[in-house]
C-alpha positions as CSV (number, residue, x, y, z in Angstrom):
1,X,107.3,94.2,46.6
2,X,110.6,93.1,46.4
3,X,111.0,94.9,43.4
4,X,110.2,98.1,45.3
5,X,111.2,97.8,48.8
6,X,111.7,101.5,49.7
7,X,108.4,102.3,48.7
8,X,106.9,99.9,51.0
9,X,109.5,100.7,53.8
10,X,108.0,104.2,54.8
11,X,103.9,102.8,55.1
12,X,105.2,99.5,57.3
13,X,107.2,101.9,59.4
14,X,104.4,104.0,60.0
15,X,101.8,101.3,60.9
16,X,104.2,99.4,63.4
17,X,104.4,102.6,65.0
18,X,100.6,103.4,64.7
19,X,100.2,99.8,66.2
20,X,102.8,99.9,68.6
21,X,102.0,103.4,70.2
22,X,98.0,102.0,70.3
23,X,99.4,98.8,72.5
24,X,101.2,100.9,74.4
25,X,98.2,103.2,74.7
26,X,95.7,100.5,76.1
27,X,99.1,98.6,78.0
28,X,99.4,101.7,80.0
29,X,95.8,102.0,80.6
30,X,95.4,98.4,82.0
31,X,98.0,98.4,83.7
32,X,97.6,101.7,85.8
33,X,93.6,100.7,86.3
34,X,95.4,97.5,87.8
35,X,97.6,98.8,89.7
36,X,95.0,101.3,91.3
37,X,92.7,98.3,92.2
38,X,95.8,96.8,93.8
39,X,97.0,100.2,95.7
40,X,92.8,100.4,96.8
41,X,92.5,96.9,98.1
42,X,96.4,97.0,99.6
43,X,95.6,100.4,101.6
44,X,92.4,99.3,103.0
45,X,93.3,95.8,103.4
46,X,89.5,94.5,103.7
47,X,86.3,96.1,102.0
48,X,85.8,98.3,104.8
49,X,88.0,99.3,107.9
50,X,86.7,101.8,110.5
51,X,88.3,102.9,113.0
52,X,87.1,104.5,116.6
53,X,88.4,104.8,119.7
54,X,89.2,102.1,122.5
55,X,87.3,104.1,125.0
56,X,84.3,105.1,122.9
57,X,82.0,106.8,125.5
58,X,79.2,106.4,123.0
59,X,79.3,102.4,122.3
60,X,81.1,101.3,125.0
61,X,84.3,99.0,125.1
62,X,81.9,95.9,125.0
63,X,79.4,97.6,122.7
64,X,81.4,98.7,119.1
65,X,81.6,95.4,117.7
66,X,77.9,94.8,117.5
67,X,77.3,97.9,116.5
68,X,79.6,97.6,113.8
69,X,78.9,94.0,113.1
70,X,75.4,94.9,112.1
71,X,76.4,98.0,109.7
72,X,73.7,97.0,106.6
73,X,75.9,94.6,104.0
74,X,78.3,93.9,106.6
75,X,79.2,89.9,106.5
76,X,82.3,89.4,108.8
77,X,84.2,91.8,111.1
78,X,87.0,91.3,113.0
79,X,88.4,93.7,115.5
80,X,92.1,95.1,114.6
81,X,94.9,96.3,116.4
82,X,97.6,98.5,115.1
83,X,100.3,99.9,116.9
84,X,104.3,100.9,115.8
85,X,107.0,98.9,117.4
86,X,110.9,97.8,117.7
87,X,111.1,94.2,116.3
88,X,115.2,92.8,115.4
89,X,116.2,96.7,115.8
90,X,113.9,97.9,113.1
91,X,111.0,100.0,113.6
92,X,107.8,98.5,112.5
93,X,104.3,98.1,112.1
94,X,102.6,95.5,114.1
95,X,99.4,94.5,113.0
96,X,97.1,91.7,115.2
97,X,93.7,90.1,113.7
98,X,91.2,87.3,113.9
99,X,93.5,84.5,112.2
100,X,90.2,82.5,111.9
101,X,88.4,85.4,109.6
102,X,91.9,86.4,108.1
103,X,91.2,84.5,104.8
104,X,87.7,86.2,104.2
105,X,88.7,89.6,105.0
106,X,92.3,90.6,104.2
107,X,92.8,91.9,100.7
108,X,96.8,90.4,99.6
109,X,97.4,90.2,96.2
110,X,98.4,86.3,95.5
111,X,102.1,87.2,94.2
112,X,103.3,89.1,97.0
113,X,103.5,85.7,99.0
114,X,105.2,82.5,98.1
115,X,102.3,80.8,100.2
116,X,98.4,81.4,99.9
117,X,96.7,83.5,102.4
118,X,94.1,80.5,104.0
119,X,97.6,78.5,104.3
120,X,99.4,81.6,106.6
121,X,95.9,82.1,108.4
122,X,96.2,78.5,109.6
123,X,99.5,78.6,110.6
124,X,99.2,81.6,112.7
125,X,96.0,80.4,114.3
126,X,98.2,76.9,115.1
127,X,100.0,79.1,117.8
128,X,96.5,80.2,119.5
129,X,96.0,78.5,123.0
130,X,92.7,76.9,123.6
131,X,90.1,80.1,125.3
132,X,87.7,78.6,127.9
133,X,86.0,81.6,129.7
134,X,83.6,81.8,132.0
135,X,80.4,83.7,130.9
136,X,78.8,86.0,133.1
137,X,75.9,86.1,134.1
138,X,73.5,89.2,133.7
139,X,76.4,91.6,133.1
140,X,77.6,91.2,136.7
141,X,80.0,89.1,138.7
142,X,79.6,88.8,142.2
143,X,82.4,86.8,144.6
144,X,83.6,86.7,148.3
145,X,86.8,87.2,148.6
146,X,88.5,86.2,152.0
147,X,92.3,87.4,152.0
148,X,94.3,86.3,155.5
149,X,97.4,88.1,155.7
150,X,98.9,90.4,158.4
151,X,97.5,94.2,158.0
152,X,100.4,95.9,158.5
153,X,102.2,94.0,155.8
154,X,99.5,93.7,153.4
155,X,97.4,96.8,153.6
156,X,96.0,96.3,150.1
157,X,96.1,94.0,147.4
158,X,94.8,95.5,144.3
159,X,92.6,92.9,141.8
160,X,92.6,93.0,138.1
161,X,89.9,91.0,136.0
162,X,90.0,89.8,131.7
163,X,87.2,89.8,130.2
164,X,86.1,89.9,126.5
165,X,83.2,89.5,124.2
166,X,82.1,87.5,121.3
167,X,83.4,89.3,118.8
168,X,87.3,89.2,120.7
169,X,87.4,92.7,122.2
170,X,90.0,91.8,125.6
171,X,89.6,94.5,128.7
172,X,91.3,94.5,132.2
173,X,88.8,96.0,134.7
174,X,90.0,96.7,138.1
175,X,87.7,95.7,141.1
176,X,89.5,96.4,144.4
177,X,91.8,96.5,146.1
178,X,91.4,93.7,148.3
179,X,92.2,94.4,152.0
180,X,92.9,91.6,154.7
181,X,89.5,90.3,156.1
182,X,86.0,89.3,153.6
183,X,85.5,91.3,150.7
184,X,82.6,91.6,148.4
185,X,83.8,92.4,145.1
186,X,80.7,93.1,142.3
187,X,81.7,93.6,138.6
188,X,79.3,94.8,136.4
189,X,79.8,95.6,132.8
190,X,76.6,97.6,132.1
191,X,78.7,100.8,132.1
192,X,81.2,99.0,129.4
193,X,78.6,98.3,127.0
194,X,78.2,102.4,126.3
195,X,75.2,104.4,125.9
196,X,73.5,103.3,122.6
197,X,76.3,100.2,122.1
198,X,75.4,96.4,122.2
199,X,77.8,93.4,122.8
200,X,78.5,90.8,120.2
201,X,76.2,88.1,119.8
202,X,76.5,84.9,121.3
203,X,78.9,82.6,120.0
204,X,82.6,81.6,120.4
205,X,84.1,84.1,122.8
206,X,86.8,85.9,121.0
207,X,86.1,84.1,117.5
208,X,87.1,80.1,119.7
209,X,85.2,77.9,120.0
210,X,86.4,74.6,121.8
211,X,86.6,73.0,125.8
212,X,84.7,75.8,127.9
213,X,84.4,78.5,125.4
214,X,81.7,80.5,126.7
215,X,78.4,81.1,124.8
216,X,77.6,84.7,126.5
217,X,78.5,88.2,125.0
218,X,80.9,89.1,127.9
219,X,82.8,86.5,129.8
220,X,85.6,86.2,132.4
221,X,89.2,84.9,130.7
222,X,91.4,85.3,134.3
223,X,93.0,87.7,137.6
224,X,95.9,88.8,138.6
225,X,96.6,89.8,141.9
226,X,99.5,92.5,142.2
227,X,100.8,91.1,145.9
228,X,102.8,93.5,147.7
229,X,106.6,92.3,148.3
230,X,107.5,93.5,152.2
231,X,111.6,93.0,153.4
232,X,109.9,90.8,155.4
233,X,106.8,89.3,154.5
234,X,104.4,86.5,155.9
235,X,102.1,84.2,154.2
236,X,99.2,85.0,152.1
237,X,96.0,82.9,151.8
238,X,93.4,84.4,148.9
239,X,89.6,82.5,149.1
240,X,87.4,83.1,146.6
241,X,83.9,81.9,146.4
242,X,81.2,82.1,143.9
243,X,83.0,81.2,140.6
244,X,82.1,77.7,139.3
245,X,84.0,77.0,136.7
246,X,82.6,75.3,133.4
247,X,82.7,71.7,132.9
248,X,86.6,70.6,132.0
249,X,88.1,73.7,133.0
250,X,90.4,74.9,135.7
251,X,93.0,77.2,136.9
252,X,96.6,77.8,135.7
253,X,98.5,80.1,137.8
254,X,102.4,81.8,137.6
255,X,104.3,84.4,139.4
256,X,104.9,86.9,136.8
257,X,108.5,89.0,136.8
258,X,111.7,88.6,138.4
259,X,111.7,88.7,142.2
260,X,111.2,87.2,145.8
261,X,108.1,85.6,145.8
262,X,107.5,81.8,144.6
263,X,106.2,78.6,145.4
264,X,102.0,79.6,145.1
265,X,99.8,76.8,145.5
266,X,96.1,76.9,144.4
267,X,93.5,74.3,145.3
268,X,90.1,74.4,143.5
269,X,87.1,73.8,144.8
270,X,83.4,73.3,143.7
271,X,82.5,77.3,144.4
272,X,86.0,78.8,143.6
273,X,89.3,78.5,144.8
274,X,91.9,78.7,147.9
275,X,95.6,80.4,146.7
276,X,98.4,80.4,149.2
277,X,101.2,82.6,148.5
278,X,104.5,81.7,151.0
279,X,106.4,83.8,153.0
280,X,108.6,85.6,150.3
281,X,112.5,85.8,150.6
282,X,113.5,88.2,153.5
283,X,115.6,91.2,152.1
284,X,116.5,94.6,153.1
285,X,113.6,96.6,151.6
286,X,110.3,96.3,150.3
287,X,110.2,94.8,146.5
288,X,108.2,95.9,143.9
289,X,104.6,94.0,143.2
290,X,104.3,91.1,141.5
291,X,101.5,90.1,139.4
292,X,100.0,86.1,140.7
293,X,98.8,85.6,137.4
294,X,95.3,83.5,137.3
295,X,94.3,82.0,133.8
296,X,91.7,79.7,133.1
297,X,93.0,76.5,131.3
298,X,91.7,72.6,130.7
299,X,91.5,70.9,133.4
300,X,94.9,69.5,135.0
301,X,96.5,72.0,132.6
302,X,99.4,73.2,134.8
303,X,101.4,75.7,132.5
304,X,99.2,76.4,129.1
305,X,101.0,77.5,126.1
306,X,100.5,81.0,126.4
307,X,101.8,80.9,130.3
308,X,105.2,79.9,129.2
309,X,108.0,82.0,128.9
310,X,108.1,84.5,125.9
311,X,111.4,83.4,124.9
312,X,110.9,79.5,125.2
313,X,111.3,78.2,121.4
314,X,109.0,75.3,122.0
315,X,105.8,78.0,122.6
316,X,106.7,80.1,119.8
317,X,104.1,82.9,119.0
318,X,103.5,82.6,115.1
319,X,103.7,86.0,112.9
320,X,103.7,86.7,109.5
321,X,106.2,89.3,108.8
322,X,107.3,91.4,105.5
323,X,110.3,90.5,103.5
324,X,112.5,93.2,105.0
325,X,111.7,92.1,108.5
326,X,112.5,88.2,107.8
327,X,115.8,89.5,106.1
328,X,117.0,91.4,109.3
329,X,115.7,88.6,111.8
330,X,117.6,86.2,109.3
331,X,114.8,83.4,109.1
332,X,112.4,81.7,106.8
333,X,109.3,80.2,106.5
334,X,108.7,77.8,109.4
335,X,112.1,78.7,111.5
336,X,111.9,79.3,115.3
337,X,114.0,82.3,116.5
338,X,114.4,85.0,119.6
339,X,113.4,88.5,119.0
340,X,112.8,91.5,120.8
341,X,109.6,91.9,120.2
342,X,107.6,94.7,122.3
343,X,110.8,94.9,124.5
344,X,110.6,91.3,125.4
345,X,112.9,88.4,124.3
346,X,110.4,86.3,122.5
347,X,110.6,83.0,120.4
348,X,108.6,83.5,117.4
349,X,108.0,81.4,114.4
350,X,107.5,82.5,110.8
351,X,104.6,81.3,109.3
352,X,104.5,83.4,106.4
353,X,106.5,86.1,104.6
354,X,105.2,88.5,102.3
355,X,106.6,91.3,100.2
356,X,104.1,93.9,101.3
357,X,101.5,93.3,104.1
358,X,98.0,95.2,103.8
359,X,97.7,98.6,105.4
360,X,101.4,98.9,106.4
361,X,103.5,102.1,105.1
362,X,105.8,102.3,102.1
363,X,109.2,101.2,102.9
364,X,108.3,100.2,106.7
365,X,108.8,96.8,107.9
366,X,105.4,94.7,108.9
367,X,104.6,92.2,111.4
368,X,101.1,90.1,111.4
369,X,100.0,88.6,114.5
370,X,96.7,86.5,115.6
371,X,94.8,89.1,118.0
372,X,93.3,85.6,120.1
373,X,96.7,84.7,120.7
374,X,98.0,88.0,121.5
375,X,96.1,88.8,124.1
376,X,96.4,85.7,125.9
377,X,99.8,85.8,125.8
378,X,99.3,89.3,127.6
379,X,97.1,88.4,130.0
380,X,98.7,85.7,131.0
381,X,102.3,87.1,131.1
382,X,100.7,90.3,132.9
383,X,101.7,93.0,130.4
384,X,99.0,95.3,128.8
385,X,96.2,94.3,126.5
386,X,96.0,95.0,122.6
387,X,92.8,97.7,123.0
388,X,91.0,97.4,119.7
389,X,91.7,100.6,117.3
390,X,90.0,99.5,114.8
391,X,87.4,97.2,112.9
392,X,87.8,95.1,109.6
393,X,84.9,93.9,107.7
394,X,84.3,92.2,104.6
395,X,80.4,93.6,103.0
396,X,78.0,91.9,100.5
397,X,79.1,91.8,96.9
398,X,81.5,94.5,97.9
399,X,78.5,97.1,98.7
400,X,80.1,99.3,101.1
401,X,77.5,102.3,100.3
402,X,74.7,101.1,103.1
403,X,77.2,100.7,105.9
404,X,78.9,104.3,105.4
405,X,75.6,106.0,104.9
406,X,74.8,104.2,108.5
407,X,78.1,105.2,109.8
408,X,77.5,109.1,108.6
409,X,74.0,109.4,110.3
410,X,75.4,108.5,113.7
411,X,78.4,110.8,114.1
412,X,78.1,110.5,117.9
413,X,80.3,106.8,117.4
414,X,83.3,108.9,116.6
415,X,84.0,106.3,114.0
416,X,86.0,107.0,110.1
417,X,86.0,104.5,107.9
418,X,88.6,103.7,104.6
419,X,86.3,101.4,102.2
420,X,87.5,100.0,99.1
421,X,85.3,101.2,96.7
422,X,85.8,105.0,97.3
423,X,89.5,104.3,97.7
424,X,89.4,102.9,94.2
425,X,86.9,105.9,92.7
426,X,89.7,108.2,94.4
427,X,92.9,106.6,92.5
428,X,91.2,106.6,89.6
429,X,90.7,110.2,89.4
430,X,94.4,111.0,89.4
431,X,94.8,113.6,87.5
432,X,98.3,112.4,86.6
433,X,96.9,109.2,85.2
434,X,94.4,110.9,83.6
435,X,96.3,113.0,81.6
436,X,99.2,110.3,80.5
437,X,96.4,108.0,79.2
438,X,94.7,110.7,77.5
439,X,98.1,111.8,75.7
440,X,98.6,108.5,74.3
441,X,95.1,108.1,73.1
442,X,96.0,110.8,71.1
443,X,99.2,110.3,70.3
444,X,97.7,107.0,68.8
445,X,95.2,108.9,67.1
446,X,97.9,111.2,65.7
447,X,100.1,108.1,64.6
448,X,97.6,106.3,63.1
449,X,95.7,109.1,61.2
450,X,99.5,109.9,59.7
451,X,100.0,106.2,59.2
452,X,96.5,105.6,57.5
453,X,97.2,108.8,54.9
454,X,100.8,107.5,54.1
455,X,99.8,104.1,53.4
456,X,96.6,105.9,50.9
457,X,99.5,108.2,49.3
458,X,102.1,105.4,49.0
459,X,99.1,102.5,47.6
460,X,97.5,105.5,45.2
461,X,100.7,106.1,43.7
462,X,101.8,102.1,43.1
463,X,98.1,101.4,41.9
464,X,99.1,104.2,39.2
465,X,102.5,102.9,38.4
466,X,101.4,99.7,37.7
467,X,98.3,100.2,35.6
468,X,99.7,99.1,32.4
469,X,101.3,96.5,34.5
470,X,97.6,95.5,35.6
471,X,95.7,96.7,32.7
472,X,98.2,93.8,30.4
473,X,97.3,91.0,32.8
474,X,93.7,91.7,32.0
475,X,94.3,92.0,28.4
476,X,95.7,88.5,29.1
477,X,92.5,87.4,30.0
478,X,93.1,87.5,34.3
479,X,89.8,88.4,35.3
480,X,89.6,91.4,37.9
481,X,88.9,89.4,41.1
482,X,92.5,87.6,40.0
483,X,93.9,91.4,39.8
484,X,92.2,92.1,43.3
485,X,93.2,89.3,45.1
486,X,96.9,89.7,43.8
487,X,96.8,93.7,45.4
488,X,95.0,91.9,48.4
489,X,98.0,89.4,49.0
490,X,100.4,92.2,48.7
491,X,99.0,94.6,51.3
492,X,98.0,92.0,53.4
493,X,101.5,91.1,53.4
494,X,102.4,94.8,54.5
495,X,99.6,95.0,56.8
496,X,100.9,91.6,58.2
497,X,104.1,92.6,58.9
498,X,103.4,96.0,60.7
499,X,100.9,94.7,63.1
500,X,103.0,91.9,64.3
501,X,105.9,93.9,64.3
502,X,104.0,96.8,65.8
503,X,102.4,94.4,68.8
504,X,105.7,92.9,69.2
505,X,107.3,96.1,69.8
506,X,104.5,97.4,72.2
507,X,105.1,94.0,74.4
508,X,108.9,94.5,74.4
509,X,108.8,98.3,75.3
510,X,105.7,97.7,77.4
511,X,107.4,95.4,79.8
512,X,110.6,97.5,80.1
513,X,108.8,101.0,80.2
514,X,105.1,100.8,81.5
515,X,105.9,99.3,85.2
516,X,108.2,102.7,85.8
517,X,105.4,105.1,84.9
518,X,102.8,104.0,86.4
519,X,103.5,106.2,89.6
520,X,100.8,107.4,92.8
521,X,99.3,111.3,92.3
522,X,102.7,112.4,94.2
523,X,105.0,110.3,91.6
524,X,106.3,107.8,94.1
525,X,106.8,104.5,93.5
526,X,103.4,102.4,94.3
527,X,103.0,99.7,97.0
528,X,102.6,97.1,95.5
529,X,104.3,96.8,92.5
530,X,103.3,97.0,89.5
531,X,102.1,94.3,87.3
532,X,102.4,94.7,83.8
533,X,98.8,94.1,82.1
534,X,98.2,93.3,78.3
535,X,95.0,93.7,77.4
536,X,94.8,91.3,74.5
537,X,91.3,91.3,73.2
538,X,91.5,94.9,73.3
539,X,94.6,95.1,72.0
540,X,93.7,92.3,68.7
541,X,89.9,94.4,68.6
542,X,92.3,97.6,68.2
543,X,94.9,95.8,65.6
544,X,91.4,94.2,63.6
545,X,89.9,97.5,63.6
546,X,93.2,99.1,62.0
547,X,93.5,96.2,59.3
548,X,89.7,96.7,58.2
549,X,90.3,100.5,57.9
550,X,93.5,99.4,55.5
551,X,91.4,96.8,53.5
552,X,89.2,99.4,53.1
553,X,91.7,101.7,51.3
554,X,93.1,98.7,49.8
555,X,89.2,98.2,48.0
556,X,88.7,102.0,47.2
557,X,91.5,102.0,45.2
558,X,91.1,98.5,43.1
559,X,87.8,100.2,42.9
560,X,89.3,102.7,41.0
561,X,91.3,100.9,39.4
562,X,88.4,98.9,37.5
563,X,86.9,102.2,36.2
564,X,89.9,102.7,34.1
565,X,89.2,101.4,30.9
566,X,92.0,98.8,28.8
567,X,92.2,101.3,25.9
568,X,93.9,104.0,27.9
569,X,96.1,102.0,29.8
570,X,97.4,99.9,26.8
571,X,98.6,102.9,24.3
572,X,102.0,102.6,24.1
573,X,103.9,106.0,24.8
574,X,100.5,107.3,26.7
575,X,102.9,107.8,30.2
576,X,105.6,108.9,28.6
């Protein structure tokens, strides 16, 4: 060969671009099959995600988890909320779950964090306050409340209850107003529960368990009362009887908002509770309401976590945020700093950053946030619940086929549903991706078919020229396995060199080239990036198969070459 270099030059060209077009070809493959699993499980974020609404007449506030919950294949749920909102001046997608079922049910591909899911999950579910409740009984609350206050002043004072179920669905009903004198106040939940719904099952209350957590599917968390604010008030005294309290629990109560009243005092009893409100400061004009927050805490728990104020750094609320958003609030992993958050100042701590965060838009920054502790951070700071928009769920083996075909024969639940699976079978119908993989698989059949006939032309026609070279080493007694094995070292080295060179090539192009193409079916850039994906055994099955089909020409033509008899070849002058 290195007698005749050209003449090999053209046939190891040909094969390292045979080879290197076929890696490319099952690169590009891979890698956009890859990255369509990763768009899939990064646009549904679990195996199954349906969404309903808050207020479903059908199941009931109280009634769609269970419902859900016991879809066929279904093996943990959590309920979701999902809302848009101004966080460090940026407009962003807030996203609240279960912390505790967080590691089980969020799809995150592991290099879009620095830190592991079930590490993140635990550091936003450090932030959550402990959740004793007070289960009711029967569906149905029944108290006495006595209010003493002057008539004229206080007319009415409207009443607010928490509650939530099992499965952590949070709901302020209203039961009032309270006027001055003994008032019977009933709560019943039946009518929350819907028409065909059912309630969690028993457990934890809002996925906690710990120090009073009730065991019941519906359960009191806290009141509020909204107390009028006359120019010139008197003092309020609020009695309520029938509601023990579980065993090491009690009340923690604050004056929620700026204004005149202060200085509340509750004193708990062994049927309820006596609060006394005094005489607020005396100004001009009436002041708007303010909400006298009720909360149930352990016992001799003055001020719980989730009572203190939103922008006190040592109660920080714990959120896992995108990159973008950490960048604009200028803070890392386990920093402590104020946002505006929902139009609050509030201290928040990072407990995880990510590049991309499941189910949030392209481009748009992200904020993660433990449902638990959301809403008891709302109830007890008097601002509105998180309503529930939507249900995640993780399903057997990744089955999602018997929990649809439930959710399509009941189309009364007013319930969709994104599942993983079809997602998947969606993408990979792209007809963009389709027709770029099919154009290299023949553009690989092309090259090689061109490479294989080149490398026959160009071994046929060396074979020739060197028959009297070969035909004198047999006359020299070298047998014709010697002869064979010496055409066999020499094409191997060829075939050597071009599939090595060839895979080379497809790795270095590959890397630079194949991450850009792979695009969604309206070529935009897909969240998340890509990841470049070598399929190696493919790849050395596909660059084995190639060298057999070579040896194979390699043997047809030695094969030849024996049939030529030593007389022909050894007249001198015969190819001249």
């Amino acid at each position: 060969m290195s007698r005749r270099p050209r003449r090999y030059a053209g046939p190891a060209l040909l094969l390292t671009m045979a080879v290197a077009i076929g890696g490319m070809s099952l690169a590009i493959t891979a890698t956009w099959r890859g990255s369509q699993d990763d768009q899939a499980r990064h646009r549904t974020g679990a195996d199954l995600r349906v969404a309903d609404p808050p207020e479903n007449p059908e199941l009931g506030v109280f009634g769609r988890g269970g419902v859900f919950a016991a879809l066929p294949g279904v093996t943990a749920i959590s309920p979701a909320y999902r809302s848009t909102t101004r966080i460090a001046g940026l407009e962003a997608t807030m996203i609240a779950l279960d912390a505790d079922k967080l590691g089980g049910l969020m799809r995150l591909r592991g290099d879009l964090s620095d830190d592991g899911l079930p590490a993140m999950a635990a550091r936003l579910r450090a932030g959550r306050p402990e959740l004793p409740m007070v289960p009711l009984t029967g569906d149905r609350l029944e108290l006495e409340v006595t209010v003493t206050a002057d008539p004229a002043l206080y007319p009415e004072i409207p009443l607010t209850f928490t509650l939530a179920d099992a499965l952590g669905v949070w709901r302020e009903v209203s039961a009032g107003p309270l006027t001055p004198g003994v008032n019977r106040v009933v709560l019943d939940v039946g009518a929350l529960r819907g028409r065909t719904g059912s309630a969690g099952g028993a457990g934890g209350v809002g996925g906690v368990g710990g120090v009073g957590s009730a065991g019941g599917a519906v359960a009191l968390r806290g009141m509020a009362f909204a107390m009028p604010v006359p120019g010139h008030g008197g003092e309020v005294r609020v009695t309520v009887a029938g509601l023990p309290l579980p065993e090491g629990t009690g009340w923690a109560h604050a004056i929620q908002r700026p204004g005149r009243l202060g200085g509340e005092r509750l004193t708990a009893g062994a049927d309820g509770f006596e609060l006394l409100l005094p005489r607020p400061q005396e100004a001009e004009g009436a002041g708007d309401p303010q909400p006298v927050v009720l909360t149930l805490a352990g016992e001799g728990e003055r001020v719980p976590a989730s009572m203190a104020d939103p922008g006190d750094k040592r109660a920080p609320l714990p959120v896992i945020v995108s990159r973008d958003l950490a960048t604009a609030m200028k803070a890392g992993p386990g920093q402590v700093t104020l946002v505006e958050l929902e139009r609050r100042v509030t201290a928040v701590r990072i407990a995880g950053i990510v590049d991309s965060l499941p189910t949030g838009e392209a481009g748009r920054p992200a904020v993660l946030l433990d449902l638990p502790t959301a809403q008891a951070r709302a109830q007890a700071w008097a601002t509105a619940l998180k309503p529930v928009t939507e249900w995640w769920a993780s399903t057997r083996d990744g089955d999602t086929a018997p929990a649809l075909a439930a959710l399509r024969e009941h189309p009364q639940w007013s319930a969709t549903a994104v599942d993983l699976p079809g997602l998947r079978t969606t993408l990979r119908d792209d007809p963009l991706a389709s027709g770029l993989q099919g154009a290299l698989t023949l553009g690989f059949v092309a090259a090689l078919a061109f490479a294989a006939l080149g490398f026959l032309v160009n071994a046929a026609v060396a074979a020739r020229e060197r028959s009297n070279e070969f035909a004198i080493l047999r006359a020299l007694g070298v047998s014709f396995r010697q002869v064979f094995g010496l055409l066999a070292i020499e094409q191997t080295f060829i075939i050597g060199l071009s599939m090595v060179a060839g895979l080379a090539l497809a790795g270095v192009v590959g890397g630079l080239v194949v991450p850009t193409i792979v695009l969604t079916g309206q070529a935009s850039a897909v969240t998340p990036a890509v990841l470049l994906e070598i399929p190696w055994p493919a790849t050395l099955a596909m660059a084995g198969a190639v060298t057999l089909l070579l040896f194979a020409i390699v043997a047809a033509l030695a094969r030849t070459l024996r049939k030529q008899g030593l007389g022909q070849a050894l007249r001198i002058g015969e190819e001249r």
